[in-house]
N, C-alpha and C positions, 0 to 999 in steps of 0.2 A: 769175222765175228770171233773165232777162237781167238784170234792175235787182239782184240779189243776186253775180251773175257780175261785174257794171259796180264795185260797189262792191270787192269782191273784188281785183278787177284795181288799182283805187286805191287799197287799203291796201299791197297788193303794192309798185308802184311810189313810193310813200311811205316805205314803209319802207327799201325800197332808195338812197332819195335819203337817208334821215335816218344809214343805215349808209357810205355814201360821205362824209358829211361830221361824220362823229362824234357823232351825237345819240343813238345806241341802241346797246345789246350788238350785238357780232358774232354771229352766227347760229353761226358755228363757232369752236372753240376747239382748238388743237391741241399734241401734247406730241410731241417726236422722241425714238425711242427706240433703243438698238441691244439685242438680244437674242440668246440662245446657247439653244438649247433640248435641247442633246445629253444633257445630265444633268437631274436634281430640281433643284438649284439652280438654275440657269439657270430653267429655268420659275418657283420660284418668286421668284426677281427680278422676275419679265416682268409675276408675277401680279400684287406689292406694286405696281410702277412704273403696272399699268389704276386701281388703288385711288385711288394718289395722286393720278392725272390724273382720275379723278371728282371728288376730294374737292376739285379746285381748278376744278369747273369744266369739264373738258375731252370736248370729245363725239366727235375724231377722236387717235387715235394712230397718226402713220406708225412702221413697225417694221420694221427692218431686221435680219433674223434669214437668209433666203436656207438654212436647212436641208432643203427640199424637194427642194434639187439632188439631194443621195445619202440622203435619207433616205424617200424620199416612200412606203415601203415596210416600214419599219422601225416595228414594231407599238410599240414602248417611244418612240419619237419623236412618232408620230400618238396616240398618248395624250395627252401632255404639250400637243398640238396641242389636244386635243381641250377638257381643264381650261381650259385660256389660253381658247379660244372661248367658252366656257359662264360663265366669270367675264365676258369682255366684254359677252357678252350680256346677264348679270342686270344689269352698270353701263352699259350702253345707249352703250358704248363702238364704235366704228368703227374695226375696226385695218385701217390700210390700208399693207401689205406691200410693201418696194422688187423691184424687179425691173431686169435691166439697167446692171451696178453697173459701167461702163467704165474709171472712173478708180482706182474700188478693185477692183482686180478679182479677186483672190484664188482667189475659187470658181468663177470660168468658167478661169481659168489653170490650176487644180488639175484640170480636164479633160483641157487640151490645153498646157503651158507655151510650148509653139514661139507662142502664142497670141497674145504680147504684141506690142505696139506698137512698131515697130521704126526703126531709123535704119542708114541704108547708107553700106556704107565700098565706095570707089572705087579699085582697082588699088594694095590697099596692095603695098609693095614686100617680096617673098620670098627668101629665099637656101635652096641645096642644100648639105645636107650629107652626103654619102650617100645613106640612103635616107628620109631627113626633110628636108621644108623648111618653114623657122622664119621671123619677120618681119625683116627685116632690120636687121640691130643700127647699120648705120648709120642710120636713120631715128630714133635718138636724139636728143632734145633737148637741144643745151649749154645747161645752165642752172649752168655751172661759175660766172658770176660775176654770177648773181643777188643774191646779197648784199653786192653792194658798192655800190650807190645806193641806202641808204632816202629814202624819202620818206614823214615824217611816218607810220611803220611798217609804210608798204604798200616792198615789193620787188619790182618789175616788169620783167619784161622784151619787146618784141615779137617776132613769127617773122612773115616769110612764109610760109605755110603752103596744102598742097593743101585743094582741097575734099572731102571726107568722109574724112578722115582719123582713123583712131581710136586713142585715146592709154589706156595708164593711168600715171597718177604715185602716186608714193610719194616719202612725206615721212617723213625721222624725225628726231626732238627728245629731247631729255632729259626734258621737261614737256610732261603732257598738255595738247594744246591747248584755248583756253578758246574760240572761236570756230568753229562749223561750217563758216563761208566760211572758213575757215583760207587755202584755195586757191581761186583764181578765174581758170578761162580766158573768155574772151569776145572776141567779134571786134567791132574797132573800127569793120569799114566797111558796116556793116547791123547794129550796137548790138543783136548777140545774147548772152546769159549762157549758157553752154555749159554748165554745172562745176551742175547745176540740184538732182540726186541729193544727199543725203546721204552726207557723208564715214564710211568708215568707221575706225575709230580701236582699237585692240588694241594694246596693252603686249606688251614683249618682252623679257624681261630688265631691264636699265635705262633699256630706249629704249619713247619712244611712235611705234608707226609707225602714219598715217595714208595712204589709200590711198584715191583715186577715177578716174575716167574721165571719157574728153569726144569729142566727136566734133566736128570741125569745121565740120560741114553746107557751108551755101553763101556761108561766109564767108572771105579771103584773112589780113584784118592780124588777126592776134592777139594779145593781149594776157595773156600770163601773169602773176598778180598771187599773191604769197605776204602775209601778212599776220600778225607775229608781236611782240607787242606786248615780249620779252622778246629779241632777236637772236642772246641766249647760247644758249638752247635750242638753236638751230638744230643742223643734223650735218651730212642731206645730202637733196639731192632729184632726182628721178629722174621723167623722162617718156618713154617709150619706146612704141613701138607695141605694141595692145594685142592684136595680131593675132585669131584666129576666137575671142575671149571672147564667152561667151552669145551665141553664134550661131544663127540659128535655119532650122529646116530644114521649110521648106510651099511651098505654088506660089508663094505672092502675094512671097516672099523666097528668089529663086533664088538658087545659087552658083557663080561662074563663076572660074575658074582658066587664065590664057594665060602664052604665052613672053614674054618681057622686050616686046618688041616689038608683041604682043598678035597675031599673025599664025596662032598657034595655038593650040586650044582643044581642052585634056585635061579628057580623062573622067573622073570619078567613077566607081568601080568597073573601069574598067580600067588609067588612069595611078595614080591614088593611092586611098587606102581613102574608104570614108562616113566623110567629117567629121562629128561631133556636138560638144557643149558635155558634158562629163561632166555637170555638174551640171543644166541641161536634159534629157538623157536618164535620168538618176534621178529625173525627176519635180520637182526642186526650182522654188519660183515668187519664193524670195528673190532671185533675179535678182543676188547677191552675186559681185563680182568678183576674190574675191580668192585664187579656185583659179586654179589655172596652166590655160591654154585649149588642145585639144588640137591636136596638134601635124599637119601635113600629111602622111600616111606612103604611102609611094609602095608600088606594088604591085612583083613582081618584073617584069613585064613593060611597067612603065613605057616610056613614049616621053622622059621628063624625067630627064635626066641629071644626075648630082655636077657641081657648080660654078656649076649654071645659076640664074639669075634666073628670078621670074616674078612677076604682077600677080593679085592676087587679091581679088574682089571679092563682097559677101556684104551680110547686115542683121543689128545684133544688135540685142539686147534693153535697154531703158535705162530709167532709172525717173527720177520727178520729186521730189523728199525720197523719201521711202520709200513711195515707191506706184509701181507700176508700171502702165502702162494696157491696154486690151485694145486691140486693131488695130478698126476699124470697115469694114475695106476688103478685108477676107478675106470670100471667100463663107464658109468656115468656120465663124463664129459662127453663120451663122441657126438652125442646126439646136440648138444649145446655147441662143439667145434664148426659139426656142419649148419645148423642154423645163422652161427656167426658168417661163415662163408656163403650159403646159400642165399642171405638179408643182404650182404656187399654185393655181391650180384645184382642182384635184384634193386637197389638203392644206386649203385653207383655204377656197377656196370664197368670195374678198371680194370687196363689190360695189365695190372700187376698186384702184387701182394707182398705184404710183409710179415714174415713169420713172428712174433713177438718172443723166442725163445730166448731170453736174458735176464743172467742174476740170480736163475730161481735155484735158492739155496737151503731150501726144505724137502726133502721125500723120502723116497724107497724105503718107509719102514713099513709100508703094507703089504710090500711082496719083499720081505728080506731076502729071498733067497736067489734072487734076480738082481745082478749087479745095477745100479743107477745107471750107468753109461749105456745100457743097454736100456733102459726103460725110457730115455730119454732118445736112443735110437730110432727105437719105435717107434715113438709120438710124432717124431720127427716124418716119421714112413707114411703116418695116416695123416698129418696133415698136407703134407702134397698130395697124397693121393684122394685126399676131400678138396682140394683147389683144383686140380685135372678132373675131378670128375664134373666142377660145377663151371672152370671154365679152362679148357683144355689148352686154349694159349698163352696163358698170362705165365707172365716172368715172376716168377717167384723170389725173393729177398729172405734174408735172415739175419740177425746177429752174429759176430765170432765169436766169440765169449765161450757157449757154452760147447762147442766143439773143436777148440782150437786146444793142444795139449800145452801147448803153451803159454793158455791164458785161463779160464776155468775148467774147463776137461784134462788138467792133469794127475798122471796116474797116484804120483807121490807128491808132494810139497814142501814146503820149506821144513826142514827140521825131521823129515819124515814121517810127517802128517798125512795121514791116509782118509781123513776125514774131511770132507767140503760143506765150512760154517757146519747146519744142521740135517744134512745129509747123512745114510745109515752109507757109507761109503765116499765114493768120487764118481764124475762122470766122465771118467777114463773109455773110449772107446766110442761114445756118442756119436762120432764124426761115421761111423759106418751105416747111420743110416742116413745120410746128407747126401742126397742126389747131386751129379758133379753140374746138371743145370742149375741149382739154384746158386745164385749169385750171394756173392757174401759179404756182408755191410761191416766192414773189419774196425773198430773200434779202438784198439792197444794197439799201439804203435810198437813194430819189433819187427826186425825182419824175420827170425825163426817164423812166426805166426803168417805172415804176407808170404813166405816163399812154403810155408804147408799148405795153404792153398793153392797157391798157382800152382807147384807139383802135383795136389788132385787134381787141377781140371778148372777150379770155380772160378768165374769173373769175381771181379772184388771192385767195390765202390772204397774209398781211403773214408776215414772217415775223421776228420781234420780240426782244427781250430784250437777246441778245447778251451776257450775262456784266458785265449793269450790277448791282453789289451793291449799291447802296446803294437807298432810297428817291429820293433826287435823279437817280442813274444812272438809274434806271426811270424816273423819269416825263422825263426828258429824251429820253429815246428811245422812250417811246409817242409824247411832242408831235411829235419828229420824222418819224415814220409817217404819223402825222395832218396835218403839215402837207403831206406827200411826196403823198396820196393824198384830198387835199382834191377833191370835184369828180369825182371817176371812179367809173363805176361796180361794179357788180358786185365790189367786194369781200368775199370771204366771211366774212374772219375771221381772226383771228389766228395762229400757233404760236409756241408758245413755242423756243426755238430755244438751244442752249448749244454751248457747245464747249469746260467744261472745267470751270467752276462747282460742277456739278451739276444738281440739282432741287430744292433748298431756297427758293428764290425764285419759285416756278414761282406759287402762292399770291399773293403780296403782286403778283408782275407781273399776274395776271389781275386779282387784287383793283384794282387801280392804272388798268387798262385800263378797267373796267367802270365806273368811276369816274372816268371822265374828265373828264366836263362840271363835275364837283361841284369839282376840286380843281383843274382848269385855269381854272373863270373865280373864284376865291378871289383877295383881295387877296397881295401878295408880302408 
């Protein structure tokens, strides 16, 4: 028995070396899929998508479907649950279910909107008119003679400008714009891109008016830059404060309201009414700016008189293209993280998980004094410890991304950028709270990144393909995998990974993978 255990252990370790350095099929095979399972269709997409990922090959499918939030009860849902599981299991398939979706966050925001990921505006300036006070129209931006220095068809202008100052502009043209960065603020003296969101752009008659937001954060020289490859289009453009738009109203994002002087501090509900965001308190999570924000309305027994100034200061809601993040720094979510975990239990019952931790490029201005890399440590701590506690053996997955130093957890950046997109910081240090079990879904292709993990400890899935259509594309980015991950251990395996292709290649990629020794040492 030892001498059968002894051998055992050295094919083990054999095979392990021969998969670390490309000599043998990967152990695992994986296909990313996103899933909708509210209706028949949706399932029976979900079903074809376990078929296909057999018939090439594939023994895990991570699946991004998150329906157990509101449905974990819903007999027509856990049906459809039911069919998906019983196909997987005849195809000896592994679906392993995201959980903790931060940076998409849609279905933890559809619980609580005030939810999202916020950025705080600092004593913007108020005026009284009566018995409403509006942001102050002097805090207008002259952008009256922006258009008279192009350069090479950027029109730039700079502001000195407060710190968390928040803006919306509106642009309108004759001609739909052909370029999303149409507009671009940014601060030139800590090289942040402000303007990060997705413009949004609506015809209007015979005008296109374009409209977005930006907040200053913790930058002075600003750089407002229009960008119009046609100058006639132009009409006019308009930056003004964007006063309480998508404000949001929880403990972790108080709102405070003083006299010009800041010497006084009115109440809520006795000087002026509960401020909300209309479209926030209808539940909306499109986080869209382009309702009017509501307006500051004094009660009849206000202390804040007609004519007077004041400073008001708040956190709204902001998104990075078209996603908006969830906050990590609200006790709020835990109880929403474990429902998420405790419903997949309960619904699907997998012996794995995947952590949703990627991309999220908004936080840490709730607890400034808490580096991001650390807040995201944490998060990182309580969500294994809410999947152990609801199922103590599943193999837990994550993203690289945001704790790899090499790929978004770096300390400094190009140029010496210390700031990540709209983060009060970087998330330098994150990796310390990444338990060396969880398995790592490595994403960037580099070896720095693949041999920082195998040096902690973590299995790693490659995570491959990338939208290479040709036979050439493919095998130039398996080689590069292969050479990325030459030497390290514990690699599990592959997935196949798209982000816009499709799955038409999913086939020839693993065919191509499995085949690597035969068609990499061939003459050229």
């Amino acid at each position: 028995m030892k001498r059968l255990a002894l051998c055992l252990c050295c094919l083990s370790v054999a095979l392990m070396a021969q998969i670390a350095f490309g000599q043998a099929k990967y152990p695992q095979q994986w296909n990313m899929v996103g899933a909708n399972l509210s209706n028949d269709a949706g399932m029976d997409r979900l079903i074809a998508m376990l078929k296909q990922s057999k018939d090439c090959g594939c023994t895990h499918v991570m699946m991004d479907e998150g329906g157990w939030m509101r449905n974990a009860e819903n007999p027509e849902y856990l049906a459809r649950v039911a069919k998906v599981k019983a196909t997987a299991s005849e195809l000896g398939i592994n679906i392993v279910p995201t959980v903790y979706a931060f940076a998409v966050a849609t279905k933890y925001l559809s619980v609580d909107p005030n939810l999202s990921a916020s950025q705080p505006v600092k004593d913007m300036p108020f005026v009284v008119t009566g018995k409403v006070a509006v942001p102050d129209p002097s805090g207008t931006l002259d952008l009256s003679d922006l258009m008279t220095k192009p350069d090479n068809g950027f029109y730039a202008k700079h502001f000195n400008l407060p710190n968390y100052m928040y803006y919306k502009v509106t642009l309108r043209t004759t001609a739909k714009p052909e370029d999303r960065e149409i507009f671009r603020a940014s601060t030139m003296d800590n090289l942040r891109w402000l303007t990060r969101a997705y413009p949004i752009v609506r015809q209007v008659g015979d005008e296109w008016v374009t409209t977005n937001t930006f907040n200053t954060l913790d930058g002075h020289d600003l750089r407002l830059r229009l960008t119009l490859k046609d100058p006639k289009t132009f009409k006019s453009i308009k930056a003004e404060l964007a006063g309480p738009l998508l404000i949001l109203r929880r403990q972790m994002t108080p709102l405070t309201v003083t006299s010009e002087d800041g010497q006084t501090v009115y109440e809520e509900g006795k000087d002026f009414k509960k401020l909300v965001d209309p479209d926030i308190a209808a539940g909306k999570v499109s986080y869209s700016w382009e309702h009017n924000p509501a307006s500051i309305e004094l009660t009849d027994d206000s202390r804040i008189k007609d004519g007077r100034k004041l400073k008001v200061s708040f956190f709204h809601a902001a998104k990075c293209y078209d996603k908006a993040n969830m906050t990590m720094e609200d006790p709020a979510v835990y109880p929403i993280m474990e429902k998420d975990v405790n419903n997949c239990v309960k619904v699907w019952n997998p012996t794995g998980f995947f952590m949703h931790f990627d991309e999220i490029r908004i936080g840490g201005f709730e607890t400034p004094n808490i580096p991001p890399g650390k807040i995201l440590a944490d998060m990182c701590k309580r969500g294994v410890d809410v999947i152990r506690k609801a199922s103590p053996n599943a193999t837990i997955y994550t993203w690289s991304d945001m704790f790899c130093p090499d790929q978004n957890a770096w300390p400094v950046g190009e140029e010496g950028v210390k700031n990540f997109y709209l983060v009060h910081g970087n998330w330098a240090g994150s990796w310390d709270g990444l338990p060396k079990d969880v398995t790592i879904m490595n994403w960037v292709d580099g070896a720095k990144g693949v041999k920082f993990f195998g040096d902690r400890g973590n299995s790693q899935i490659l995570c491959g393909y990338y939208d290479a259509t040709t036979a050439a594309g493919m095998k130039k980015n398996i080689t590069a995998w292969k050479k990325d991950s030459a030497g390290v251990s514990n690699i599990l395996g592959v997935m196949y990974t798209q982000w816009g292709t499709g799955y038409n290649n999913m086939k020839p990629y693993f065919d191509l993978l499995n085949t690597y020794d035969q068609w990499s040492k061939a003459p050229n």
